[in-house]
mmCIF file of the N, C-alpha and C atoms, coordinates in Angstrom:
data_MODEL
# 
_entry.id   MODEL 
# 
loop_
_atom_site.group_PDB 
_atom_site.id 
_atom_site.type_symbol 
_atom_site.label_atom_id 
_atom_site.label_alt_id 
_atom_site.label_comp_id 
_atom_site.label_asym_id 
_atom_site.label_entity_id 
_atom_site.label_seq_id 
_atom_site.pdbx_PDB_ins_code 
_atom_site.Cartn_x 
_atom_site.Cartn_y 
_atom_site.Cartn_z 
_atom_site.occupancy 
_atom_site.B_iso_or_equiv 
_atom_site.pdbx_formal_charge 
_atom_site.auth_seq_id 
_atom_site.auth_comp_id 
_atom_site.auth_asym_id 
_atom_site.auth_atom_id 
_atom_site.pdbx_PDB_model_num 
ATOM 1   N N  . UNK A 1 1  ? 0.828  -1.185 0.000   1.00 0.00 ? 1  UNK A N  1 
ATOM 2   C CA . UNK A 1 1  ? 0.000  0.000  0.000   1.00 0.00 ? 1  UNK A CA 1 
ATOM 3   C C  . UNK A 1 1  ? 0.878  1.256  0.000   1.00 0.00 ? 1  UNK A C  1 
ATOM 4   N N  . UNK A 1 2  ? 0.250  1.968  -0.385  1.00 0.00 ? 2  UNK A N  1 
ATOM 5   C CA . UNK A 1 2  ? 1.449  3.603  -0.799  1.00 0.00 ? 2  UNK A CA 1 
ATOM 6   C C  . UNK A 1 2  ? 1.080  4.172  0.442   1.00 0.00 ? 2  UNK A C  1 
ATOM 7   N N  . UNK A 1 3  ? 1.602  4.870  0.533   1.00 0.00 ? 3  UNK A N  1 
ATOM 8   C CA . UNK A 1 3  ? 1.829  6.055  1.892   1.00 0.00 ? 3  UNK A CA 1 
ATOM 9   C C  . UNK A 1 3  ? 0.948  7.045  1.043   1.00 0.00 ? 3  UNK A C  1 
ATOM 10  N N  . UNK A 1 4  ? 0.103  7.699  1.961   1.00 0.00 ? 4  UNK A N  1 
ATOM 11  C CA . UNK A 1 4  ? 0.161  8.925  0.992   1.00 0.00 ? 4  UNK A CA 1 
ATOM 12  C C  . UNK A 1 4  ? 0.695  9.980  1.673   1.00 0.00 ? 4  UNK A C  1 
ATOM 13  N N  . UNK A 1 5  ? 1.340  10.370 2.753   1.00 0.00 ? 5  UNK A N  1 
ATOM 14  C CA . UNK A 1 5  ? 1.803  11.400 3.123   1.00 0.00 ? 5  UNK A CA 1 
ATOM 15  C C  . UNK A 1 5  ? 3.236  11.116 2.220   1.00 0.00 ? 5  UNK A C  1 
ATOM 16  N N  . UNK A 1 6  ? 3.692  10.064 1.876   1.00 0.00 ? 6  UNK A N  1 
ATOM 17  C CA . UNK A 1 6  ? 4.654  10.105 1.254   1.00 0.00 ? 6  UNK A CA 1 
ATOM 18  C C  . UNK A 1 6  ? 4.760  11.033 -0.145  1.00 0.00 ? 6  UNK A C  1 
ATOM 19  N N  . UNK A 1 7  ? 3.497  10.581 -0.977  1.00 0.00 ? 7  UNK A N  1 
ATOM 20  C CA . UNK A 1 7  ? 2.910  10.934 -1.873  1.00 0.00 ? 7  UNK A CA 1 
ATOM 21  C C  . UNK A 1 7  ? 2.818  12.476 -1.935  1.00 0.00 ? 7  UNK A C  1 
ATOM 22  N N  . UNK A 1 8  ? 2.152  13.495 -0.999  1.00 0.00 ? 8  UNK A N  1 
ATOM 23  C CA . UNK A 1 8  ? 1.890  14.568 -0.558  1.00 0.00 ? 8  UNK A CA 1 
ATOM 24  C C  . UNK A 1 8  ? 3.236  15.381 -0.755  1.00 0.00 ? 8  UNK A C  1 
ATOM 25  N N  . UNK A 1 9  ? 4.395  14.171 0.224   1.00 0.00 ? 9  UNK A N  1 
ATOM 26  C CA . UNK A 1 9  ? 5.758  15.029 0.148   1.00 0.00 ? 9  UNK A CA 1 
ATOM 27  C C  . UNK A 1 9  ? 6.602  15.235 -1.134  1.00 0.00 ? 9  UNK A C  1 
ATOM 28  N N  . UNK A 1 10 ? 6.485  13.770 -2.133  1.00 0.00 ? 10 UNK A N  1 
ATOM 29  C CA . UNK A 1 10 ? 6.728  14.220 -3.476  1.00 0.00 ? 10 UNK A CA 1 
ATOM 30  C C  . UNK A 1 10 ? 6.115  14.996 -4.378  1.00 0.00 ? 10 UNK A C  1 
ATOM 31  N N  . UNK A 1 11 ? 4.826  15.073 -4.167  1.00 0.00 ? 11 UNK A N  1 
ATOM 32  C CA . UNK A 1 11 ? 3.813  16.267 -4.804  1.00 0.00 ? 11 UNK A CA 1 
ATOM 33  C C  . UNK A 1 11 ? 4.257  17.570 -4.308  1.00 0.00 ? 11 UNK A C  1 
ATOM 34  N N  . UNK A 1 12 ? 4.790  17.890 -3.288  1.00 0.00 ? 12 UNK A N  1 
ATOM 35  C CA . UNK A 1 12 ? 5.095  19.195 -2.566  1.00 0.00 ? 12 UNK A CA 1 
ATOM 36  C C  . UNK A 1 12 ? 6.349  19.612 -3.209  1.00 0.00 ? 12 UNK A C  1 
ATOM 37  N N  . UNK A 1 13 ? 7.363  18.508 -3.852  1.00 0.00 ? 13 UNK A N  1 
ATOM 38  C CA . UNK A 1 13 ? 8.256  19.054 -4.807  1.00 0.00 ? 13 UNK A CA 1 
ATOM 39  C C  . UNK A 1 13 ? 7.419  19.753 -5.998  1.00 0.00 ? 13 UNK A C  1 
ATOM 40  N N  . UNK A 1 14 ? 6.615  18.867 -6.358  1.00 0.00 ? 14 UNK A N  1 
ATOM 41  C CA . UNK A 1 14 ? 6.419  19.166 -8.030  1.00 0.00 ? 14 UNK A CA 1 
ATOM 42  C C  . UNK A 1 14 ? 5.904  20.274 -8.194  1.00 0.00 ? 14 UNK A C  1 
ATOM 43  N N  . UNK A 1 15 ? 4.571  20.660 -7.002  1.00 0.00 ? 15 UNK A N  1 
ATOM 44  C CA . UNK A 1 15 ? 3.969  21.742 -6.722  1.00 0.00 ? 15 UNK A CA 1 
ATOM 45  C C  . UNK A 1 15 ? 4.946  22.985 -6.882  1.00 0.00 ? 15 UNK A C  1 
ATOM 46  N N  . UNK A 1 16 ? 6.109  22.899 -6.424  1.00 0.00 ? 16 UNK A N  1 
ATOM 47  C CA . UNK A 1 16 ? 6.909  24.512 -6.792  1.00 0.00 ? 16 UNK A CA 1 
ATOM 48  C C  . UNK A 1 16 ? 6.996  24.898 -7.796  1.00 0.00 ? 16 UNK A C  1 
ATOM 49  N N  . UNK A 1 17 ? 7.363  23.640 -9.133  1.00 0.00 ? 17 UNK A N  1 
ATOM 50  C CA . UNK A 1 17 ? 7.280  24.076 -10.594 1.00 0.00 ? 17 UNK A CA 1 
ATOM 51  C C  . UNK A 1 17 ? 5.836  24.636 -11.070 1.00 0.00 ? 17 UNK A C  1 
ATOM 52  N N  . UNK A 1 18 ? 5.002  23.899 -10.596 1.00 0.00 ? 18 UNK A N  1 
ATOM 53  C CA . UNK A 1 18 ? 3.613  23.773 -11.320 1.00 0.00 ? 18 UNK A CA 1 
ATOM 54  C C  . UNK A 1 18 ? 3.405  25.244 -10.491 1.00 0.00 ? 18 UNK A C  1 
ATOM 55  N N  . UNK A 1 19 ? 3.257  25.898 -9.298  1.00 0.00 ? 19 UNK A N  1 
ATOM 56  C CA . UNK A 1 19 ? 2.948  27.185 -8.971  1.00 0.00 ? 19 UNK A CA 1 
ATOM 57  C C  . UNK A 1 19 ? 3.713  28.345 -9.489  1.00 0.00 ? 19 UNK A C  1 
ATOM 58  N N  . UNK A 1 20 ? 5.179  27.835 -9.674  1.00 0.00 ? 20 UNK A N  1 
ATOM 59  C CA . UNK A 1 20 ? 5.601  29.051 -10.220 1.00 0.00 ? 20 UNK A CA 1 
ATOM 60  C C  . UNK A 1 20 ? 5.058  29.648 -11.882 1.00 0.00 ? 20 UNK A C  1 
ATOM 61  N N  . UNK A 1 21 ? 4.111  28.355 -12.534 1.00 0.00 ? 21 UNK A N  1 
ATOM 62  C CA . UNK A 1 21 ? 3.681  29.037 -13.811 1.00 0.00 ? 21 UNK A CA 1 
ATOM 63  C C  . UNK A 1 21 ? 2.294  28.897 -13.605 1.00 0.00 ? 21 UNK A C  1 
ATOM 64  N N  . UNK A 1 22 ? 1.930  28.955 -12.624 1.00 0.00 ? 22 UNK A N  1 
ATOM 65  C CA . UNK A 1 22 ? 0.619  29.454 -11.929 1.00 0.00 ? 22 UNK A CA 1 
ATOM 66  C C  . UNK A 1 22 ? -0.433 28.194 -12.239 1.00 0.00 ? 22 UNK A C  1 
ATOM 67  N N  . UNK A 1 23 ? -0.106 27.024 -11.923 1.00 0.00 ? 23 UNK A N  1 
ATOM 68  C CA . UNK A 1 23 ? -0.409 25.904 -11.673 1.00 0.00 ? 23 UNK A CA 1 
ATOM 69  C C  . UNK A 1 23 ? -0.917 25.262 -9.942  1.00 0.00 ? 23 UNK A C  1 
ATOM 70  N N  . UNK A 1 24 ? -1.218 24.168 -9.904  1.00 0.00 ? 24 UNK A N  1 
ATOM 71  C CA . UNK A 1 24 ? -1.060 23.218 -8.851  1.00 0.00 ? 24 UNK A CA 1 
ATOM 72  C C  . UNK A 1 24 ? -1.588 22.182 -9.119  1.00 0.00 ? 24 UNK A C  1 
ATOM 73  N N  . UNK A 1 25 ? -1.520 21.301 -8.090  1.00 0.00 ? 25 UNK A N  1 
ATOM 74  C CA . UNK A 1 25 ? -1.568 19.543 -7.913  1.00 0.00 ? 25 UNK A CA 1 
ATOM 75  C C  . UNK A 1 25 ? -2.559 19.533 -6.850  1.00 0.00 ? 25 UNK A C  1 
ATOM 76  N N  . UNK A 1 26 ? -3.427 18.481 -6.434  1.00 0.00 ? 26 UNK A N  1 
ATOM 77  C CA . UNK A 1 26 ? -4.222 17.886 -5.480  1.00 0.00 ? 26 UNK A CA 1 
ATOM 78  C C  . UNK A 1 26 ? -4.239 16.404 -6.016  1.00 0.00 ? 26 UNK A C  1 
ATOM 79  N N  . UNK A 1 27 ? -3.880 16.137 -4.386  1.00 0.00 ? 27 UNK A N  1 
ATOM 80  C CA . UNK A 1 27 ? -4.272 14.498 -4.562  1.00 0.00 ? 27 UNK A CA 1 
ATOM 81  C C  . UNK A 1 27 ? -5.670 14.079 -4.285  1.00 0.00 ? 27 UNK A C  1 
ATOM 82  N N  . UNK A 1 28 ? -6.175 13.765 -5.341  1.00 0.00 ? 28 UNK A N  1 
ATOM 83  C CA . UNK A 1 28 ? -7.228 12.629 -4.838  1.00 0.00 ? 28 UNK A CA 1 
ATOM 84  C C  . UNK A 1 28 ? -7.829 11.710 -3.972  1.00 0.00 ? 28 UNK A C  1 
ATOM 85  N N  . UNK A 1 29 ? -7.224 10.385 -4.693  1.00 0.00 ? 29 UNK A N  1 
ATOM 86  C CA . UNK A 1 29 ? -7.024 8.980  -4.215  1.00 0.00 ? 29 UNK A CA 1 
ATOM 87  C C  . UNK A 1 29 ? -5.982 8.258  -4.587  1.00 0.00 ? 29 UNK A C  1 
ATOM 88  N N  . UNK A 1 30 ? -5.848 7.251  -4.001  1.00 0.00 ? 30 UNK A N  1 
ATOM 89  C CA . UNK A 1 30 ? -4.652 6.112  -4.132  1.00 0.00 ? 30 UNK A CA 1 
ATOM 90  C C  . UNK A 1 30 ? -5.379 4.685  -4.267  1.00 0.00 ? 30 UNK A C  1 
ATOM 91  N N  . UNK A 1 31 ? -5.835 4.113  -5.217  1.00 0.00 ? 31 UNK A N  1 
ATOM 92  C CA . UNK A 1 31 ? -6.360 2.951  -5.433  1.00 0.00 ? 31 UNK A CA 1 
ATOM 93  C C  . UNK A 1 31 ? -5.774 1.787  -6.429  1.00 0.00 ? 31 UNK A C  1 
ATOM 94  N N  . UNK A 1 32 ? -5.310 0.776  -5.600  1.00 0.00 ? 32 UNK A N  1 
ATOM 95  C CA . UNK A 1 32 ? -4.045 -0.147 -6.305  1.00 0.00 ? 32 UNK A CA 1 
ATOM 96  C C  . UNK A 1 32 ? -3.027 0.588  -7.135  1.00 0.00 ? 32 UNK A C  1 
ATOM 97  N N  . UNK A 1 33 ? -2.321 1.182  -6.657  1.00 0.00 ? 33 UNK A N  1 
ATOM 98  C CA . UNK A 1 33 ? -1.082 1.342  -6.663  1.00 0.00 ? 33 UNK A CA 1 
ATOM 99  C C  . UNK A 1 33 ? -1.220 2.744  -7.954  1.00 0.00 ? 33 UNK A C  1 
ATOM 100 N N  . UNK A 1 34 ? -2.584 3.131  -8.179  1.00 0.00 ? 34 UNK A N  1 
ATOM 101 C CA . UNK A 1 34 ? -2.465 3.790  -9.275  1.00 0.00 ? 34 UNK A CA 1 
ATOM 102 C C  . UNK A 1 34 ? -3.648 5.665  -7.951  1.00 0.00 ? 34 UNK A C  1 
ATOM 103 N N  . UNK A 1 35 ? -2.304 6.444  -8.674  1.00 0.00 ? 35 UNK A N  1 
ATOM 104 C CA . UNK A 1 35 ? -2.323 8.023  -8.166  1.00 0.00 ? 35 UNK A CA 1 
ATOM 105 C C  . UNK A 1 35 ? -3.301 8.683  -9.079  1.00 0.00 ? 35 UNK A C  1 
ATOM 106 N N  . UNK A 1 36 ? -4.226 9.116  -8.578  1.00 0.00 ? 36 UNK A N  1 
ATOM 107 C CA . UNK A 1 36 ? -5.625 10.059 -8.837  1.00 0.00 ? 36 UNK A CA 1 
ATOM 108 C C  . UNK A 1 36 ? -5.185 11.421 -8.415  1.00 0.00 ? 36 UNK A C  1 
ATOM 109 N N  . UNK A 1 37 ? -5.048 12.694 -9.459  1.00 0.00 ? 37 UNK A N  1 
ATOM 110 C CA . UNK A 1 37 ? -4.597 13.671 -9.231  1.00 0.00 ? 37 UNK A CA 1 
ATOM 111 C C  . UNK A 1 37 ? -5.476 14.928 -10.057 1.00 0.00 ? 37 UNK A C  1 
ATOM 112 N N  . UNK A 1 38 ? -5.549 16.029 -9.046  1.00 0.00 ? 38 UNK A N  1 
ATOM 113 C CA . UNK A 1 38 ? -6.326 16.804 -10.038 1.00 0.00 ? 38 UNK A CA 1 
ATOM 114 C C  . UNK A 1 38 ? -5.660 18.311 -10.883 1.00 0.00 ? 38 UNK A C  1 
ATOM 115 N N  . UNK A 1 39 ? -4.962 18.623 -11.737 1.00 0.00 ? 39 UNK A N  1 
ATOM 116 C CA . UNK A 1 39 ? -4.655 19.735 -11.876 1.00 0.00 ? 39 UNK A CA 1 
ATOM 117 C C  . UNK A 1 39 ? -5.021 21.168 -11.402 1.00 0.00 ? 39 UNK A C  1 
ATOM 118 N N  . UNK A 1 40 ? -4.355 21.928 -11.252 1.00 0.00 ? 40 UNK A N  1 
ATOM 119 C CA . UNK A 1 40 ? -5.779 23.107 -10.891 1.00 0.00 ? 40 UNK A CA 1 
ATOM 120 C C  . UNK A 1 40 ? -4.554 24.373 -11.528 1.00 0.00 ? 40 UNK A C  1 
ATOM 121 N N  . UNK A 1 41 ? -5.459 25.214 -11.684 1.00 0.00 ? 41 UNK A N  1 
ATOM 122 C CA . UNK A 1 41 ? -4.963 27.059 -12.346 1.00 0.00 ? 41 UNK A CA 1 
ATOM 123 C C  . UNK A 1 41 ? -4.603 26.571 -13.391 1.00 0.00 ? 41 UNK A C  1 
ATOM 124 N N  . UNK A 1 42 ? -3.308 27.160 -14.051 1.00 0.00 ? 42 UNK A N  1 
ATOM 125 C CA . UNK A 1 42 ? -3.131 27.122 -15.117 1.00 0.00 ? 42 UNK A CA 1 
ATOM 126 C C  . UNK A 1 42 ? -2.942 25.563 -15.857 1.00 0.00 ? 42 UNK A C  1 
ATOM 127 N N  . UNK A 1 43 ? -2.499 25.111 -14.725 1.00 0.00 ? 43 UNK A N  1 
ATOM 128 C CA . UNK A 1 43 ? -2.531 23.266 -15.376 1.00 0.00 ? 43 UNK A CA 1 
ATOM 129 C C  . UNK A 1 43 ? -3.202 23.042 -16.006 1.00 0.00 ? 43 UNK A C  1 
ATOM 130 N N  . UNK A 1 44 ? -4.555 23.224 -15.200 1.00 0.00 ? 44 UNK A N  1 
ATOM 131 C CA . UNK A 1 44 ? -5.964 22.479 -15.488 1.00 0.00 ? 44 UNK A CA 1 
ATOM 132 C C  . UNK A 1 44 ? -6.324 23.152 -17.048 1.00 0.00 ? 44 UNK A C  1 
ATOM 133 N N  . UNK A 1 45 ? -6.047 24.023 -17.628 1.00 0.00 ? 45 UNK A N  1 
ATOM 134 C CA . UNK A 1 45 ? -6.317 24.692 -19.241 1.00 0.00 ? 45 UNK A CA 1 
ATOM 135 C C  . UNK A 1 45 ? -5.324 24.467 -19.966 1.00 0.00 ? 45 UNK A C  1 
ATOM 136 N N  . UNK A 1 46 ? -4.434 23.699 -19.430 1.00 0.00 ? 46 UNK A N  1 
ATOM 137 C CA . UNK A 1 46 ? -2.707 23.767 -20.663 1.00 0.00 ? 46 UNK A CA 1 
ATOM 138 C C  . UNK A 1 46 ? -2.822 22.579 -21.237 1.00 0.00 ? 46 UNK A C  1 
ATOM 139 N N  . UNK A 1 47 ? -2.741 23.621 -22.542 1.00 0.00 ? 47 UNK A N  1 
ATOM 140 C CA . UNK A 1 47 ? -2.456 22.320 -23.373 1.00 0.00 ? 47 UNK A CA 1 
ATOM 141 C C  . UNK A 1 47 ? -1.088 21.029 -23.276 1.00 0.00 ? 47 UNK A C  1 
ATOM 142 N N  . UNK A 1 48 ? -0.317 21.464 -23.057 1.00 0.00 ? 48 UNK A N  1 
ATOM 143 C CA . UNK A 1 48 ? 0.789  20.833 -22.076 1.00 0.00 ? 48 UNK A CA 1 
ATOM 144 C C  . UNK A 1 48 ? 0.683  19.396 -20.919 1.00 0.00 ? 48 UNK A C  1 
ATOM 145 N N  . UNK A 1 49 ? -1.005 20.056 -20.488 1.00 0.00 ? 49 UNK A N  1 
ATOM 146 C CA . UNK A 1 49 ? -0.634 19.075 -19.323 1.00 0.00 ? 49 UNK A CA 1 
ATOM 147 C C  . UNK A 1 49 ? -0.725 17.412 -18.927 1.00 0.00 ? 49 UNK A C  1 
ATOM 148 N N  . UNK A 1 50 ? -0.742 17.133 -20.236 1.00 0.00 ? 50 UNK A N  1 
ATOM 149 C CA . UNK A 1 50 ? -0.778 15.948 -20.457 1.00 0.00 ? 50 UNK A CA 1 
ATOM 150 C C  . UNK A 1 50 ? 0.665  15.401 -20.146 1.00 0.00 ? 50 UNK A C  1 
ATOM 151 N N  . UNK A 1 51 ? 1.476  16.089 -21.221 1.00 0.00 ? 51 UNK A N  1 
ATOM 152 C CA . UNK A 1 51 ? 3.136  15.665 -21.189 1.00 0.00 ? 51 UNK A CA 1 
ATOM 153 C C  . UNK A 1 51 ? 4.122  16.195 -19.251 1.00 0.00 ? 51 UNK A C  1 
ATOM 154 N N  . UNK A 1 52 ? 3.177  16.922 -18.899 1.00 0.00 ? 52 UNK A N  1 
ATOM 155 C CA . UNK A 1 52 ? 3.343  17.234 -17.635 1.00 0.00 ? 52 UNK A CA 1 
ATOM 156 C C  . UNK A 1 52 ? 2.923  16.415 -16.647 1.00 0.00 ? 52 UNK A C  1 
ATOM 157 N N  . UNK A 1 53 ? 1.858  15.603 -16.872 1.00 0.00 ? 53 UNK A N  1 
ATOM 158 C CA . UNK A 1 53 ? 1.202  14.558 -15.755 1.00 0.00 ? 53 UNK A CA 1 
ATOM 159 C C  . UNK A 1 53 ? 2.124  13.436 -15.961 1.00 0.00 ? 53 UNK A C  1 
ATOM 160 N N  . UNK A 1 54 ? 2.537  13.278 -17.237 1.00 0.00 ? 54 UNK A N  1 
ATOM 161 C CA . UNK A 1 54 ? 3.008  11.910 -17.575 1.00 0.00 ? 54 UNK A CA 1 
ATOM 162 C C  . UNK A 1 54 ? 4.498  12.435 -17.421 1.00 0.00 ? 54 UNK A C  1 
ATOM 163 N N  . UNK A 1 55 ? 5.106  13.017 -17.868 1.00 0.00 ? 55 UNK A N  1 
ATOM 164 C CA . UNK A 1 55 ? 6.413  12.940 -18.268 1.00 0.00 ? 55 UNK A CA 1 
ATOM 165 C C  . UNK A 1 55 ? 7.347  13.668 -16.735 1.00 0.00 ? 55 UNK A C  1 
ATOM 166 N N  . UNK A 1 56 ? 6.760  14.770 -15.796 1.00 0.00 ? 56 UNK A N  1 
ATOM 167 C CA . UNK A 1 56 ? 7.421  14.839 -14.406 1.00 0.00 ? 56 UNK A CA 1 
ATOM 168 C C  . UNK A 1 56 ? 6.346  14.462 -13.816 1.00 0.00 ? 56 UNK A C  1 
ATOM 169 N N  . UNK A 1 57 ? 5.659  14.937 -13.257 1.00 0.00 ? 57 UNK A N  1 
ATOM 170 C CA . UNK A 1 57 ? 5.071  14.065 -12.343 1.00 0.00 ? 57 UNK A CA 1 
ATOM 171 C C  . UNK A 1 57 ? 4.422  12.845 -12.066 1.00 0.00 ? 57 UNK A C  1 
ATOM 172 N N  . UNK A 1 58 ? 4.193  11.888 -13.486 1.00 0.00 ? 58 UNK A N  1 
ATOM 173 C CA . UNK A 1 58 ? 4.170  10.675 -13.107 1.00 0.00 ? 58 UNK A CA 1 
ATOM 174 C C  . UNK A 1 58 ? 5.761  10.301 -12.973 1.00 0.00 ? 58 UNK A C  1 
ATOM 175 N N  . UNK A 1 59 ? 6.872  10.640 -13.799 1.00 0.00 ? 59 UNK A N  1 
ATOM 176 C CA . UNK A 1 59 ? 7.672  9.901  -14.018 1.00 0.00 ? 59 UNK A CA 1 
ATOM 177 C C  . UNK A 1 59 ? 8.299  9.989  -12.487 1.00 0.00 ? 59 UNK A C  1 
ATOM 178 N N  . UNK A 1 60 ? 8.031  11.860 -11.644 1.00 0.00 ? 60 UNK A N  1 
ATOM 179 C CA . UNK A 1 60 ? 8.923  11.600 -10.454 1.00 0.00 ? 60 UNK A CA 1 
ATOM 180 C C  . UNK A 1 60 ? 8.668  11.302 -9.203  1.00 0.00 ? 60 UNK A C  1 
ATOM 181 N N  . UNK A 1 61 ? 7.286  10.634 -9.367  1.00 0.00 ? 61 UNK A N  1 
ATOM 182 C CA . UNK A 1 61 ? 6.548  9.960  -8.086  1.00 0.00 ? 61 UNK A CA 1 
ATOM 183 C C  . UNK A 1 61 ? 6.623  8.612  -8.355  1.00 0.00 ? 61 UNK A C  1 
ATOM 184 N N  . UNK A 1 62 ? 7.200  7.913  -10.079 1.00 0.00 ? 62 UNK A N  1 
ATOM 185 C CA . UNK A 1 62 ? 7.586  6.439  -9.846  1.00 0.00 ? 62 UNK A CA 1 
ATOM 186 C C  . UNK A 1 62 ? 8.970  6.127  -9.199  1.00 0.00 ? 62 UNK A C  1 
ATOM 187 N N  . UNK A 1 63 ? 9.840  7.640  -9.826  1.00 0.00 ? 63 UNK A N  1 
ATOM 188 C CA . UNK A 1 63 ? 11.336 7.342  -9.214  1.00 0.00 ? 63 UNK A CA 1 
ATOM 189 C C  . UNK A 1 63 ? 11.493 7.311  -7.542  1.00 0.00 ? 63 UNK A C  1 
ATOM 190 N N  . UNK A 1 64 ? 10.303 8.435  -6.813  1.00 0.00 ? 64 UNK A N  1 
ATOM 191 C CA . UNK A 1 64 ? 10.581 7.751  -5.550  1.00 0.00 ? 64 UNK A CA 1 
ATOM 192 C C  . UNK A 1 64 ? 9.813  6.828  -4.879  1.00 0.00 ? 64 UNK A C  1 
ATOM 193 N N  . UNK A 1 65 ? 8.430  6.229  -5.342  1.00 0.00 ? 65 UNK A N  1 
ATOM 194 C CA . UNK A 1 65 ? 7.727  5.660  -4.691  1.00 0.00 ? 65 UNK A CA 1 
ATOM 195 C C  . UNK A 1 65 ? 7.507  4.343  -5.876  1.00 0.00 ? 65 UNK A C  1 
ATOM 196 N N  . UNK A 1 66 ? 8.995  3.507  -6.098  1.00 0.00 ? 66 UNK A N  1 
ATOM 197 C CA . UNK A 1 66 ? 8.527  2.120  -6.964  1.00 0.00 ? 66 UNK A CA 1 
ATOM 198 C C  . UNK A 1 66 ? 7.198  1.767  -7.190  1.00 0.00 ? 66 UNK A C  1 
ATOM 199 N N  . UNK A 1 67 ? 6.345  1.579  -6.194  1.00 0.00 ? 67 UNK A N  1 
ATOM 200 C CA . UNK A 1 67 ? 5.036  0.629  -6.091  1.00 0.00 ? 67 UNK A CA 1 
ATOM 201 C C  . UNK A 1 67 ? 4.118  1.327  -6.942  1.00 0.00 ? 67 UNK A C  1 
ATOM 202 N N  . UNK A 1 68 ? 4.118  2.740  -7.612  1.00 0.00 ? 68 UNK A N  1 
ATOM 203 C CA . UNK A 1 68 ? 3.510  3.471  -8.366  1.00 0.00 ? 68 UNK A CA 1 
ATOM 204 C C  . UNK A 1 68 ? 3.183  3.281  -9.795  1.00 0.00 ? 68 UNK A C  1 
ATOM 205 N N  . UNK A 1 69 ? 1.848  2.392  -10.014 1.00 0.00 ? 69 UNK A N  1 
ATOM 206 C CA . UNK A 1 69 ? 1.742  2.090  -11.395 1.00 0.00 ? 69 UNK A CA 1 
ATOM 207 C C  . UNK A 1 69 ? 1.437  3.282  -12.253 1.00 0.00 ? 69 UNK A C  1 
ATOM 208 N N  . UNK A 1 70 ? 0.693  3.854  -12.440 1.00 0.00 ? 70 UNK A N  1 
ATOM 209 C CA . UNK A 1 70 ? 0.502  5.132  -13.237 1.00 0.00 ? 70 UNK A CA 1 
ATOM 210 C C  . UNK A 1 70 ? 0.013  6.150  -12.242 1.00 0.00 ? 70 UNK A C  1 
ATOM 211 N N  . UNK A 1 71 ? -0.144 7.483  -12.929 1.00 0.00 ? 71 UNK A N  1 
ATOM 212 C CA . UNK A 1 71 ? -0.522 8.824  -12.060 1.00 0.00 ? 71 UNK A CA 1 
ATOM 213 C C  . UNK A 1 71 ? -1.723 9.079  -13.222 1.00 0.00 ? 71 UNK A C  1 
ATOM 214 N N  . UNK A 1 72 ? -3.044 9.510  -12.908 1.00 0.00 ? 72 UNK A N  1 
ATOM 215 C CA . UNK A 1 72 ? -4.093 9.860  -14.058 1.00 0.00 ? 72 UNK A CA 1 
ATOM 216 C C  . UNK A 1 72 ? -4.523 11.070 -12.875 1.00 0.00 ? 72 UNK A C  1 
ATOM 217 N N  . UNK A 1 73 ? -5.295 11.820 -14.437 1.00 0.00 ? 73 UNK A N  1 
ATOM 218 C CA . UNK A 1 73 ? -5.623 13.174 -13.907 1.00 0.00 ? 73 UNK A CA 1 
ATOM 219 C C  . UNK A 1 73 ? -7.081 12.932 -14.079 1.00 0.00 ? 73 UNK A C  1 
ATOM 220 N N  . UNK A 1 74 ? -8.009 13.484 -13.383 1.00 0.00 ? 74 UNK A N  1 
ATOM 221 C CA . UNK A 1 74 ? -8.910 13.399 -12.511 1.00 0.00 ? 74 UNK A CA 1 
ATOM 222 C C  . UNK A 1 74 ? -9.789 14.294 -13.207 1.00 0.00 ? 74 UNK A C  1 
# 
């Protein structure tokens, strides 16, 4: 089972990028091993944020939390 405060603390990295271009992250849920996440501000309208869910923040919540099958946006 994932931690999610663990989760929270790697999201709290990603969150600095995603706010400084006037973005953010919320976690959801955690259901079998797969991360429910919701974009919000500018995320949530970028065309971008696809390659952004998938490419850092799924890729840097698998590098620290192995057990992490995919990250989907919500």
């Amino acid at each position: 089972m994932i931690d999610r405060a663990k989760v929270e603390q790697v999201l709290g990295k990603i969150r600095v990028g995603l706010m400084a271009d006037g973005g953010n992250i919320d976690l959801v849920d955690i259901k079998d091993n797969v991360i429910y996440v919701k974009l919000k501000g500018a995320c949530g309208t970028c065309p971008m944020a696809t390659l952004t869910l998938k490419n850092w923040v799924e890729k840097t919540l698998k590098s620290e939390i192995p057990e992490v099958k995919e990250v989907v946006a919500v």
